[in-house]
C-alpha positions, -999 to +999 in steps of 0.1 A: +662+166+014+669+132+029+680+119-004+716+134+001+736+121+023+741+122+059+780+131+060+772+157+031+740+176+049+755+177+084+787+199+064+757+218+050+744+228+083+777+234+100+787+257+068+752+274+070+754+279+105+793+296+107+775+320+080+750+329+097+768+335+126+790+362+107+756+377+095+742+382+128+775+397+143+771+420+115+730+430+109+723+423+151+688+409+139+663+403+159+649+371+151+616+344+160+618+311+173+601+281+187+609+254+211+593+220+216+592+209+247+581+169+234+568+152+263+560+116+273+547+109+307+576+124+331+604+128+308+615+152+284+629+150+245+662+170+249+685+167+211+715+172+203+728+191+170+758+181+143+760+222+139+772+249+167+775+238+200+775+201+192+780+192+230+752+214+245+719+195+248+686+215+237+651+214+231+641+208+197+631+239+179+639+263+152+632+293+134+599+306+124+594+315+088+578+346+078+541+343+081+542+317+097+520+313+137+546+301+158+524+270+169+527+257+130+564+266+132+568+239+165+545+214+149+569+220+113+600+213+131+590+185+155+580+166+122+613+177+104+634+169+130+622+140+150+594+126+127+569+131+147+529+149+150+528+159+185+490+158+201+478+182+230+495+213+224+501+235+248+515+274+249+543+274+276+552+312+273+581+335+256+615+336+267+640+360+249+676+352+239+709+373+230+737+354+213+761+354+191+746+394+182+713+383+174+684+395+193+657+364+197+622+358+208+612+325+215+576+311+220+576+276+236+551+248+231+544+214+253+530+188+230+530+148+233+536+120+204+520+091+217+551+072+222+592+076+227+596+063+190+611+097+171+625+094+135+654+119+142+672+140+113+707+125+109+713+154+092+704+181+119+707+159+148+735+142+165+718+123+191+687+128+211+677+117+247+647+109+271+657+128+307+631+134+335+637+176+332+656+178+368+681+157+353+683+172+324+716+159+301+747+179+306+761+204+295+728+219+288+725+243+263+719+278+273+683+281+263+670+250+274+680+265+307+664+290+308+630+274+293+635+248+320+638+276+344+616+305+336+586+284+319+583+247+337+600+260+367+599+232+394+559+225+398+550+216+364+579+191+365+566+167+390+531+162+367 
């Protein structure tokens, strides 16, 4: 996939991702997800995507494919999009999402790479950022809110 160029994959996702949106305004699906929350020492990996809200700073994560755990779903897209095996993983919880008419549940994993070096997906990713989670980048997208909210909530952040 990396053999085509940047400028042409980042069209690819934005293109993919305006038809999808018609899709799930249409079907209503109710989808699975994961979220990575990538870790090293006190800060937090937050990305930033060339498709939908391209301003909006999240977690990394995407969709899980069908048959696939949700822990090998975090661990596939931390290596597609950041390049990286993340050690000591860690189940955070579930939060639940509604947007854009799709219905999704989300299961969230902590895990660690060893180091702030990431090999990020030009393609998929704009820009990404190391932020202690109470100053998290702004404006924050709407689930890494709520992940930041409901699942590391304010004791977990001061480890």
């Amino acid at each position: 996939m990396r053999l085509i160029p940047v400028p042409v994959r980042r069209a690819g996702f934005r293109v993919a991702h305006a038809l999808l949106r018609v899709y799930w305004l249409v079907a209503r699906p109710h989808m699975r997800g994961v979220k990575c929350v990538v870790r090293e020492g006190d800060a937090v990996l937050f990305v930033r995507h060339t498709y939908g809200d391209r301003r909006a700073w999240e977690l990394p994560g995407g969709g899980v494919k069908r048959r696939e755990a949700p822990r090998d779903a975090a661990a596939r897209e931390a290596r597609e999009e950041l390049g990286v095996e993340l050690a000591d993983w860690r189940p955070l919880g579930t939060v639940h999402s509604r947007r854009h008419g799709k219905r999704t549940t989300i299961s969230c994993f902590e895990g660690r790479p060893g180091g702030r070096t990431v090999v990020m997906d030009e393609g998929e990713l704009r820009e990404v950022r190391w932020c202690a989670p109470d100053s998290a980048p702004e404006p924050l997208g709407e689930e890494a809110r709520k992940i930041l909210r409901e699942l590391l909530g304010p004791a977990p952040l001061l480890r």
